[in-house]
NUPA-798779 format. One record per residue: chain; x, y, z of N, C-alpha, C, O in turn; residue number from 1. Coordinates in steps of 0.001 Angstrom, whole numbers, plus 500000, padded with zeros to 6 digits. Each point is the difference from the previous one (the first is absolute). Layout:
N
("A" (X Y Z) (X Y Z) (X Y Z) (X Y Z) NUM);
...
***
This chain:
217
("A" (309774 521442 884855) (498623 499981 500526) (500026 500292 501500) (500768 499378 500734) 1);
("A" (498357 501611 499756) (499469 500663 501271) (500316 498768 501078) (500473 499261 499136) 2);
("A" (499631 499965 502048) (499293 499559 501129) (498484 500387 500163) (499156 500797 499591) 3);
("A" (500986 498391 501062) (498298 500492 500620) (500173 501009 500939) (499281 500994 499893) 4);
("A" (501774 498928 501272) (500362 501305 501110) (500024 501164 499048) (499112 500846 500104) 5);
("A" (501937 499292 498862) (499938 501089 498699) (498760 500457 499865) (499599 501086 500418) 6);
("A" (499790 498126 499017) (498811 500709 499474) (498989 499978 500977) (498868 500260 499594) 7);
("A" (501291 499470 501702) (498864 500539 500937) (500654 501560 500296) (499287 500999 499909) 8);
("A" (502283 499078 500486) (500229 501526 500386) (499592 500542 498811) (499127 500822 500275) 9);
("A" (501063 499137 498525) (499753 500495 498818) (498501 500611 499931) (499720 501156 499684) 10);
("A" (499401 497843 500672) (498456 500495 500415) (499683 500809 500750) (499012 500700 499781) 11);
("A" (501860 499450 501496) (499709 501354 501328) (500768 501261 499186) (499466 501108 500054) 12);
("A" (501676 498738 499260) (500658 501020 499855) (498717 500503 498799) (499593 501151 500159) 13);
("A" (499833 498109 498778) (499080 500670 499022) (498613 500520 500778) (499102 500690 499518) 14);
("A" (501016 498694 502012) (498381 499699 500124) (500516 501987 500736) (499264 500936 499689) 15);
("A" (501819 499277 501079) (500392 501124 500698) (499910 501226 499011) (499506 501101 500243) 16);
("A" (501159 498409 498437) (500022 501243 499326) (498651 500152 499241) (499672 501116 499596) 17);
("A" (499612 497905 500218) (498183 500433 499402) (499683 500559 500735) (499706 501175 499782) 18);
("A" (500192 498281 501455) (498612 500339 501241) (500478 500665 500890) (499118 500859 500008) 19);
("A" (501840 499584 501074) (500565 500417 500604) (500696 501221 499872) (500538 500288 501069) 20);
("A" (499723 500791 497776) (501024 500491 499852) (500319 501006 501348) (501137 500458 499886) 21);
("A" (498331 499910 501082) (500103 500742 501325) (501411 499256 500644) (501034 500602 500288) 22);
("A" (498661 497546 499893) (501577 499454 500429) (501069 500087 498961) (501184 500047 500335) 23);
("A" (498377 499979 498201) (501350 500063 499385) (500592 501464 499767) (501096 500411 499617) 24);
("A" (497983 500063 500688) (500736 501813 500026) (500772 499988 501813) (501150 500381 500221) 25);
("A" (498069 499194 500659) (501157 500133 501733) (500465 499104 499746) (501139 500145 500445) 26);
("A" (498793 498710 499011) (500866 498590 500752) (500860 499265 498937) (500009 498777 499864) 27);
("A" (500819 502231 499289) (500730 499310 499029) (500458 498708 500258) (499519 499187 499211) 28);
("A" (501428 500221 501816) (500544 499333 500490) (499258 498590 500142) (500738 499016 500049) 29);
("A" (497891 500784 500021) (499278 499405 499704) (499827 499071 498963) (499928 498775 500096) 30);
("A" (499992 502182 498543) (499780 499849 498866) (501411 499617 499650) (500032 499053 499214) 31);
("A" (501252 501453 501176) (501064 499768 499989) (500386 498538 499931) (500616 499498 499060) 32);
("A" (498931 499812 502112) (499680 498875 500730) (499456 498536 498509) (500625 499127 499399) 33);
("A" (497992 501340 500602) (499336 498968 499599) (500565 500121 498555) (499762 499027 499283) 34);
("A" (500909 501945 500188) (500723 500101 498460) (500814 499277 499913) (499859 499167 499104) 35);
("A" (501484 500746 501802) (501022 499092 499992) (499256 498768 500111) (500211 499386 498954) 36);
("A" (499014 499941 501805) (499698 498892 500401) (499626 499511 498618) (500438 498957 499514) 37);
("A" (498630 501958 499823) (499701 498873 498778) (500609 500920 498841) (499195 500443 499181) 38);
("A" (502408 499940 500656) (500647 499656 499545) (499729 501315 498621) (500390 499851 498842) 39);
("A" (498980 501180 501602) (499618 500802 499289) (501089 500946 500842) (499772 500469 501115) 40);
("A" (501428 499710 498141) (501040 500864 500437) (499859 501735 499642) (499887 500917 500813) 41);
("A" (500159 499145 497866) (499787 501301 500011) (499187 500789 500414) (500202 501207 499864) 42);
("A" (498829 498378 500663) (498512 500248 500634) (500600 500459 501156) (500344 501176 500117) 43);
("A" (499853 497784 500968) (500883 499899 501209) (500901 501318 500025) (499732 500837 500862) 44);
("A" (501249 499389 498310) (501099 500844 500220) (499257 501491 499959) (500286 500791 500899) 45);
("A" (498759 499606 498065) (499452 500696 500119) (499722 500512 501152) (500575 501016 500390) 46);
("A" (498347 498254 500447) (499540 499649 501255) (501158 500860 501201) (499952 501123 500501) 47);
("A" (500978 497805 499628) (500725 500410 500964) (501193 501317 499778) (500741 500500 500847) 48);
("A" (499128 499794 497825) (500155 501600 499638) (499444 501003 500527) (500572 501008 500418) 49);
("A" (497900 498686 499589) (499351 500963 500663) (500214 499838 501341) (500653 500795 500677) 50);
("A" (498807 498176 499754) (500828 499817 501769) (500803 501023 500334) (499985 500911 500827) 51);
("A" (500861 498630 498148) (501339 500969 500683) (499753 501561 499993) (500276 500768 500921) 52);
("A" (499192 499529 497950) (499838 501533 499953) (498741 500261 501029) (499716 501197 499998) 53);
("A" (499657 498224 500661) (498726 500583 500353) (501269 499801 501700) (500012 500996 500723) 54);
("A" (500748 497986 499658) (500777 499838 501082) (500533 501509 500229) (499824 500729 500977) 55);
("A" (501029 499568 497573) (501125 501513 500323) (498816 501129 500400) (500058 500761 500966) 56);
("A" (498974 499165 498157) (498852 501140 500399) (499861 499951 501711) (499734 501039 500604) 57);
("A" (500422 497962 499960) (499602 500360 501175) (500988 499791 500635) (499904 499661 501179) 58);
("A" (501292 500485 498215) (501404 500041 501123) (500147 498644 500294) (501071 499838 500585) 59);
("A" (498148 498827 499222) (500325 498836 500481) (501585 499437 499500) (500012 498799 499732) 60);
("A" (501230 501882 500124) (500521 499209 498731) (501122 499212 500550) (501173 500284 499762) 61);
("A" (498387 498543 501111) (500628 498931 500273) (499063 498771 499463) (500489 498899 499747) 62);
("A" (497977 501418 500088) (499228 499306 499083) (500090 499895 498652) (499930 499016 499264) 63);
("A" (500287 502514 500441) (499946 500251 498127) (501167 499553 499653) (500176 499785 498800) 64);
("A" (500856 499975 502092) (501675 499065 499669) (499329 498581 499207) (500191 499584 498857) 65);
("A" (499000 499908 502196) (499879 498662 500407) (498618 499766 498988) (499690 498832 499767) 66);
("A" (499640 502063 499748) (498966 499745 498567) (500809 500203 498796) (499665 499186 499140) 67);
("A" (501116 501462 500541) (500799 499941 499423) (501411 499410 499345) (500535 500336 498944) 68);
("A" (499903 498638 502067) (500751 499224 499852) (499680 499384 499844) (500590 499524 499030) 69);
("A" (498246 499553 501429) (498710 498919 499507) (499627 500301 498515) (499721 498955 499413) 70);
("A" (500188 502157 499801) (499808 500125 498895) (501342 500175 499039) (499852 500057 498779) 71);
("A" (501226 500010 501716) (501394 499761 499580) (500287 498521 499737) (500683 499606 499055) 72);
("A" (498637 499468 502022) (500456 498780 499592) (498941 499285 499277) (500254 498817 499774) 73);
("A" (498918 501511 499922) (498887 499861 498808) (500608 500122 498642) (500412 499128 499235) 74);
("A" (499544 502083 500666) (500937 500653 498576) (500813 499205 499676) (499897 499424 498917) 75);
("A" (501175 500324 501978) (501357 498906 499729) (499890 498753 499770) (500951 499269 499723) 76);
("A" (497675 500319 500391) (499777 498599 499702) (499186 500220 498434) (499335 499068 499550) 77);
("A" (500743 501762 499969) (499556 500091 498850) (500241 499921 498640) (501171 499824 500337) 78);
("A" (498873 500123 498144) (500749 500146 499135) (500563 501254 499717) (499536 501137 500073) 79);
("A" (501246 498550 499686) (501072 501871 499327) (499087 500123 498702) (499643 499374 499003) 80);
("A" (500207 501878 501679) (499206 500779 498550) (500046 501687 500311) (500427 500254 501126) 81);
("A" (499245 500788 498148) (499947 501169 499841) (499165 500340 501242) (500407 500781 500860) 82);
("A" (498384 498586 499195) (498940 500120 500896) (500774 499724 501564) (500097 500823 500910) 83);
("A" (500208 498316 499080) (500375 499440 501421) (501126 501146 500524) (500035 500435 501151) 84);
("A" (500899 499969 497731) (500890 500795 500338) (499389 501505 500622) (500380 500713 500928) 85);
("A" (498581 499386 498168) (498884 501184 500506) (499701 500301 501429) (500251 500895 500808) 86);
("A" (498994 497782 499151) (499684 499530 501651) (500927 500139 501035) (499586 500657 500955) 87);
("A" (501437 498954 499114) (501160 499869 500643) (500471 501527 500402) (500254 500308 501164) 88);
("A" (499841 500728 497583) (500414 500765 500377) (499280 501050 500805) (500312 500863 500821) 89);
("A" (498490 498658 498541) (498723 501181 501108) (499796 498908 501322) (499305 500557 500849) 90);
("A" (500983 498446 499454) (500273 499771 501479) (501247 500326 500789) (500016 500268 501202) 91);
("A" (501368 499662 497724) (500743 500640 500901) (500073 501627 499885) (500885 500639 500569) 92);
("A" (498614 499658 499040) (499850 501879 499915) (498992 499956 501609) (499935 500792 500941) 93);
("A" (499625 498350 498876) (498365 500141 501317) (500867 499510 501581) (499694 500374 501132) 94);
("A" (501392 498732 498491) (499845 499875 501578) (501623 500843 500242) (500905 499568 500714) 95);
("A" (499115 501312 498731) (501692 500718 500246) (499400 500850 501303) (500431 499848 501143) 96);
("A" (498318 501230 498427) (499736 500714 501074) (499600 499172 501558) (499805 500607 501053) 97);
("A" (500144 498162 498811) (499495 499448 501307) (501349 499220 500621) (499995 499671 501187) 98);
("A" (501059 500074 498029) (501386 500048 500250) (500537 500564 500797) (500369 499571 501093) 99);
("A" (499803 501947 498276) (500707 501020 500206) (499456 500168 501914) (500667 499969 501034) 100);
("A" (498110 500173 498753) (499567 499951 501691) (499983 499068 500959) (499775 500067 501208) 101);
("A" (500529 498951 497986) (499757 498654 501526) (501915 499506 499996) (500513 499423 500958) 102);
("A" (500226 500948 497826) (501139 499714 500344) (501169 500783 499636) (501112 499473 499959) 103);
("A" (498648 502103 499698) (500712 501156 499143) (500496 499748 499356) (500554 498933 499733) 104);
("A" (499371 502492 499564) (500903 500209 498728) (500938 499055 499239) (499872 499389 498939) 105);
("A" (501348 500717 502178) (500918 499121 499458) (499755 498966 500155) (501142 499561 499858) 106);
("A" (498189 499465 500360) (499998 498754 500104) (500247 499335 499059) (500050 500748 499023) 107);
("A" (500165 498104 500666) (500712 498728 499196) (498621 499765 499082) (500048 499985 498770) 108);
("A" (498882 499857 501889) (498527 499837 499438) (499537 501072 499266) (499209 499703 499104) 109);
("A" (501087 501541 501039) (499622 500628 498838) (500868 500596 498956) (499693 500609 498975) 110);
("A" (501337 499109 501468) (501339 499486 498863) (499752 499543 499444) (500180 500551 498915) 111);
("A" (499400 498546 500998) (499323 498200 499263) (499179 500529 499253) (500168 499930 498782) 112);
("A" (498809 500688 501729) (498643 500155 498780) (499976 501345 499448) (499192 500317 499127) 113);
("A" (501543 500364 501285) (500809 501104 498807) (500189 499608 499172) (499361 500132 498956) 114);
("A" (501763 499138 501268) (501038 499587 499096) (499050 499055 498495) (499720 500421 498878) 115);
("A" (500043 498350 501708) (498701 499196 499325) (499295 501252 499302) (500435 500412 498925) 116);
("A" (498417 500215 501730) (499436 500828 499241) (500332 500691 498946) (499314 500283 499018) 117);
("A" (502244 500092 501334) (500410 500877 498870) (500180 499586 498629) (499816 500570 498924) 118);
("A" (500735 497890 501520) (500331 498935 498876) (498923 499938 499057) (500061 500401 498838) 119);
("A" (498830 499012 501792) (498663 500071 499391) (499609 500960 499484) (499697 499723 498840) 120);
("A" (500062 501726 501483) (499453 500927 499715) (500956 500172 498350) (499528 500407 498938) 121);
("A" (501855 499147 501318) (500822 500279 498225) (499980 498766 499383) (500848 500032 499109) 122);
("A" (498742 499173 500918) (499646 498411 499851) (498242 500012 498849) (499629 499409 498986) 123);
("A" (499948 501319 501682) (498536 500251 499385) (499636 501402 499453) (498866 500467 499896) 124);
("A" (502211 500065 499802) (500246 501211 499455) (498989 500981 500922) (498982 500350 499403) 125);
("A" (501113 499959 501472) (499163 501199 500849) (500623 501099 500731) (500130 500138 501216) 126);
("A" (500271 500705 497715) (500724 500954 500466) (498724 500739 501216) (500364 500068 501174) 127);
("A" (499082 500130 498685) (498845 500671 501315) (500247 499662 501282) (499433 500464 500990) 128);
("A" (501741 498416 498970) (499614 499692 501658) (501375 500449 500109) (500166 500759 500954) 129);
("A" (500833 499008 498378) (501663 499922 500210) (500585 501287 501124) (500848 499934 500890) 130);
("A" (498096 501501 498518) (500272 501079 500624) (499618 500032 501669) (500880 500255 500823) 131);
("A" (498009 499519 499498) (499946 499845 501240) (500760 498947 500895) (500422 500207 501137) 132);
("A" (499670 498676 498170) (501293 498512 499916) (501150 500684 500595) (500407 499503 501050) 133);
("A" (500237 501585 498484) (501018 500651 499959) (500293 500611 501351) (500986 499894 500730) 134);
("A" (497510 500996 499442) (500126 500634 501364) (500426 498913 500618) (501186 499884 500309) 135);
("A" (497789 499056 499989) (499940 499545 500528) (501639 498894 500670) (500405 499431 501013) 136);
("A" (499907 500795 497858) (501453 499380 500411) (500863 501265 500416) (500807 499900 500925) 137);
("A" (499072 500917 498602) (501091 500959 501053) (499422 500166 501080) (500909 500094 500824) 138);
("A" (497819 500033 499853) (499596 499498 501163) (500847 499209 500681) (500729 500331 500935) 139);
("A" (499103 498205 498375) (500517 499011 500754) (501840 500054 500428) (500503 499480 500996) 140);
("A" (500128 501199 498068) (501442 500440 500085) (499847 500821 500845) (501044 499778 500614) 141);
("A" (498256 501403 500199) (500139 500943 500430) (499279 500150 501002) (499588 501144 500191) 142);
("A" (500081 497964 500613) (499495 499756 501634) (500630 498848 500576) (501021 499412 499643) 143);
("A" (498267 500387 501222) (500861 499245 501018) (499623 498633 500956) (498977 499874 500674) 144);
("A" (501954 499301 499215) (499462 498545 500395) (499321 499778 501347) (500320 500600 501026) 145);
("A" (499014 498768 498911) (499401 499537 501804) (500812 500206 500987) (499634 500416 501100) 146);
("A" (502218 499151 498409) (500706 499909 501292) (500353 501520 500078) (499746 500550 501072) 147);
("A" (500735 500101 498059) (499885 501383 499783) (498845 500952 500757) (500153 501080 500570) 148);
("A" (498754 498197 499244) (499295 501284 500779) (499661 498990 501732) (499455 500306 501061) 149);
("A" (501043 498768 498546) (500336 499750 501899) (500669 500734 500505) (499673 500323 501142) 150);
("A" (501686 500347 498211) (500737 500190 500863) (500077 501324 499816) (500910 500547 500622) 151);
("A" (498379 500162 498681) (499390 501418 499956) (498910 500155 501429) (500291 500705 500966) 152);
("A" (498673 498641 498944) (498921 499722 501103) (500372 500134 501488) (499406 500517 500946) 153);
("A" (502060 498692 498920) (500153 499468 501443) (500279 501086 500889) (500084 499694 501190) 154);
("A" (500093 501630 498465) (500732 500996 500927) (498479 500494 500240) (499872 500480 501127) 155);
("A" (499036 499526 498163) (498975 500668 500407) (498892 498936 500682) (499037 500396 500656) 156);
("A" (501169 498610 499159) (499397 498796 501142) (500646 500116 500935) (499379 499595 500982) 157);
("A" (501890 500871 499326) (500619 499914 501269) (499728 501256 501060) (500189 499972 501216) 158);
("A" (499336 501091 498015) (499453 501245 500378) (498928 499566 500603) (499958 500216 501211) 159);
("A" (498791 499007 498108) (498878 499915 499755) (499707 499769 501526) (499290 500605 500802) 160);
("A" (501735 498004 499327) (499664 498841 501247) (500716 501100 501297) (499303 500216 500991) 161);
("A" (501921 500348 498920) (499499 501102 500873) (498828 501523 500508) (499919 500796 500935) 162);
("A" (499323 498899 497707) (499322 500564 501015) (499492 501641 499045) (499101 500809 500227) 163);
("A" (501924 499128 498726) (500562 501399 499822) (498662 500184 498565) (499612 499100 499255) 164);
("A" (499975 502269 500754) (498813 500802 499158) (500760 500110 498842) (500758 500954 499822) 165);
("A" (499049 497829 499096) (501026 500475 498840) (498713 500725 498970) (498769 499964 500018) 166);
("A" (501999 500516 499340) (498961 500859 498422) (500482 499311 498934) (501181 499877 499674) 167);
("A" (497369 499458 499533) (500528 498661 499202) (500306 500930 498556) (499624 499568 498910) 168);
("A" (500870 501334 501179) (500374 501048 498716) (501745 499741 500190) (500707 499797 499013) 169);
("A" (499854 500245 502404) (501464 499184 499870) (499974 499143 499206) (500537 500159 498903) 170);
("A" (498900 498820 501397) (500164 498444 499369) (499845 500311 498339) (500813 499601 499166) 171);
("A" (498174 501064 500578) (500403 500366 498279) (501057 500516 499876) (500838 499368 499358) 172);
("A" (499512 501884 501163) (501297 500219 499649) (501142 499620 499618) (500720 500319 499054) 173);
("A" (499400 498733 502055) (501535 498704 500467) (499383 499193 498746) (500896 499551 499284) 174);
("A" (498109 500221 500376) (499870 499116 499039) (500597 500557 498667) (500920 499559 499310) 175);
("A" (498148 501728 500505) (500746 500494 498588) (501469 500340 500092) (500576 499811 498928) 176);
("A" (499887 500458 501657) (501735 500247 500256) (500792 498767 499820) (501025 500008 499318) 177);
("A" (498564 499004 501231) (500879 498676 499638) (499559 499486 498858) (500683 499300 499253) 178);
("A" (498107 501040 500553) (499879 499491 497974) (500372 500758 498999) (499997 499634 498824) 179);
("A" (500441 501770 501697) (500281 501029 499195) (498972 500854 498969) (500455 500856 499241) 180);
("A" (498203 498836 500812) (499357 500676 499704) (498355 500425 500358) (499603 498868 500277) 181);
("A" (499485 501799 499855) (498682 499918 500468) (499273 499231 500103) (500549 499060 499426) 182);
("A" (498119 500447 501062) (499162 498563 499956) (498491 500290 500287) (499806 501204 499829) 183);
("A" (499624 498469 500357) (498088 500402 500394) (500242 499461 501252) (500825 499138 500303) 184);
("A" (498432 501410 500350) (499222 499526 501627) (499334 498574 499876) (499550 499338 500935) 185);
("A" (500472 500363 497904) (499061 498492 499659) (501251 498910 500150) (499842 498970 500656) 186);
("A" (501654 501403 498554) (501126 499453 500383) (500046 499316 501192) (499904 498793 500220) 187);
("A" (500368 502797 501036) (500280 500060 500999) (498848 499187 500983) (500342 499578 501105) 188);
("A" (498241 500242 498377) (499122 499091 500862) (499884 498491 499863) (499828 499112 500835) 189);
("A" (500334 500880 497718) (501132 498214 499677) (501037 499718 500961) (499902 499008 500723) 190);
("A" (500773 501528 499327) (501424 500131 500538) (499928 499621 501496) (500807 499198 500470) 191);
("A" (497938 501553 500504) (499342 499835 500832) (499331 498854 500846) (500100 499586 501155) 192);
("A" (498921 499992 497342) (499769 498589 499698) (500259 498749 500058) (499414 498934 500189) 193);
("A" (501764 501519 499570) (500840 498323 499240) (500844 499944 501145) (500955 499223 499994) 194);
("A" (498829 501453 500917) (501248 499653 501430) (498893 500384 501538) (500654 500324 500992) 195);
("A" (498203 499651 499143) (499462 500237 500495) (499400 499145 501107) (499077 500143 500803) 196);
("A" (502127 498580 498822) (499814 499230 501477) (501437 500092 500474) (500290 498999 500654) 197);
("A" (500990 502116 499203) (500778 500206 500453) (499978 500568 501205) (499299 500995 500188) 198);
("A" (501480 498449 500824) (499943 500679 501207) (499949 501892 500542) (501074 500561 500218) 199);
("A" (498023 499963 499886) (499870 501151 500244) (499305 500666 499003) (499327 501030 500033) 200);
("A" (500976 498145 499009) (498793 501622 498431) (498864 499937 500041) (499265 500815 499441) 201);
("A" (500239 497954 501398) (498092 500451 500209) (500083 501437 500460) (499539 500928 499336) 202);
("A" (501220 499254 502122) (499660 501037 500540) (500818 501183 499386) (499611 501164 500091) 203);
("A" (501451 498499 499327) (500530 501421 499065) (498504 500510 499274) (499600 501158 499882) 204);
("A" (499916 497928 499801) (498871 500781 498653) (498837 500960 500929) (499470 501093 499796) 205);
("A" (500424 497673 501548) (499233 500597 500636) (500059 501703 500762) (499157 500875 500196) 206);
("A" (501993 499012 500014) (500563 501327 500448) (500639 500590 499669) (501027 500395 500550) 207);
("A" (498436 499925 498133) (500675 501009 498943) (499085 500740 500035) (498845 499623 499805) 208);
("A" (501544 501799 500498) (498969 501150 500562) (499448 500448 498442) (498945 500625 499892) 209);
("A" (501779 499038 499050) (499139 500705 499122) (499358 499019 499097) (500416 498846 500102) 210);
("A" (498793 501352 499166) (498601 498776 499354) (501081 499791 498821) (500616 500891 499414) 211);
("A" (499452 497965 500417) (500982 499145 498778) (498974 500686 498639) (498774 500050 499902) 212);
("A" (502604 500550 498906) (499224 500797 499053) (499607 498924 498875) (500493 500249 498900) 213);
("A" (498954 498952 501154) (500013 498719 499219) (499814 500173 498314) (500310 499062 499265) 214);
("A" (499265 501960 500295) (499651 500486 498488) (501184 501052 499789) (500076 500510 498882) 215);
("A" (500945 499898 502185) (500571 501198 499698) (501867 499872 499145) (500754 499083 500324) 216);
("A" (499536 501671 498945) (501322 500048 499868) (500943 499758 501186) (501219 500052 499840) 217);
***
């Protein structure tokens, strides 16, 4: 049986989705909110699913990590069932891309929910996801760790802070050469990103005479 706190969030979260739907379409996180409180989980996870995807839409994805992991530990408090396994796997399919940018490729964290995902995805018989699963793990075999692209970075931060007009089409380059194969300009602006309170790469980016190709091969 409910609490009374339960079933008052329980009332805003029904009273939000009758009357309101303008905040529950912007303000998932909200609804997110008053779901857990009264204990209406799958509701909730839902919720902060979308969070997350409406976060990556706008590039936020140190948020859509953090709506998303909130809906990871929802799931896990749940019963094992087909469904839950469902859930699970379309949240970790959702927060790989917001991974990959706030802590690359190789990281340990999207190792993890590869890996998991993949389990799941042959666990619940879904061959549909396994293939992209796949890329997605030779991805992760085939780029390069945080400390890795520190110490790729550091010769062109050291340029930077002197002073020197680099062309941020090097930095792809040196990138694809030590990974051994091609990457998008979207790579290379992650890459950017995720070290961008390193000494000197504000102004590398800044004084890179040519416009970063951000959609380009």
């Amino acid at each position: 049986m409910r609490s009374r706190r339960q079933q008052l969030h329980a009332r805003i979260a029904a009273t939000l989705e009758g009357r309101f739907p303008e905040i529950v379409a912007a303000e998932p996180p909200i609804l997110a909110h008053h779901c857990t409180e009264a204990g209406l989980h799958e509701k909730a996870v839902h919720y902060r699913l979308k969070a997350g995807h409406q976060a990556i839409a706008r590039s936020a994805m140190v948020e859509a990590v953090a709506q998303i992991d909130k809906a990871l530990t929802l799931v896990a408090a749940t019963p094992l069932s087909p469904a839950r396994h469902q859930q699970e796997l379309d949240l970790r399919i959702a927060i790989i891309p917001a991974l990959i940018a706030t802590k690359g490729y190789s990281s340990s964290a999207v190792g993890e929910n590869l890996a998991h995902a993949s389990a799941l995805a042959e666990q619940i018989d879904r061959p549909d996801y396994l293939v992209p699963l796949l890329y997605g793990r030779w991805g992760y075999h085939n780029n390069m760790t945080l400390a890795e692209e520190e110490a790729l970075l550091a010769r062109f931060a050291k340029a930077a802070g002197a002073g020197e007009m680099l062309n941020i089409h090097d930095l792809k380059a040196a990138y694809e050469k030590a990974i051994g194969h091609k990457t998008s300009g979207s790579t290379v602006y992650n890459l950017l990103h995720r070290h961008s309170n390193s000494k000197g790469l504000i102004n590398y980016y800044i004084n890179s005479q040519i416009p970063f190709p951000a959609n380009s091969n």
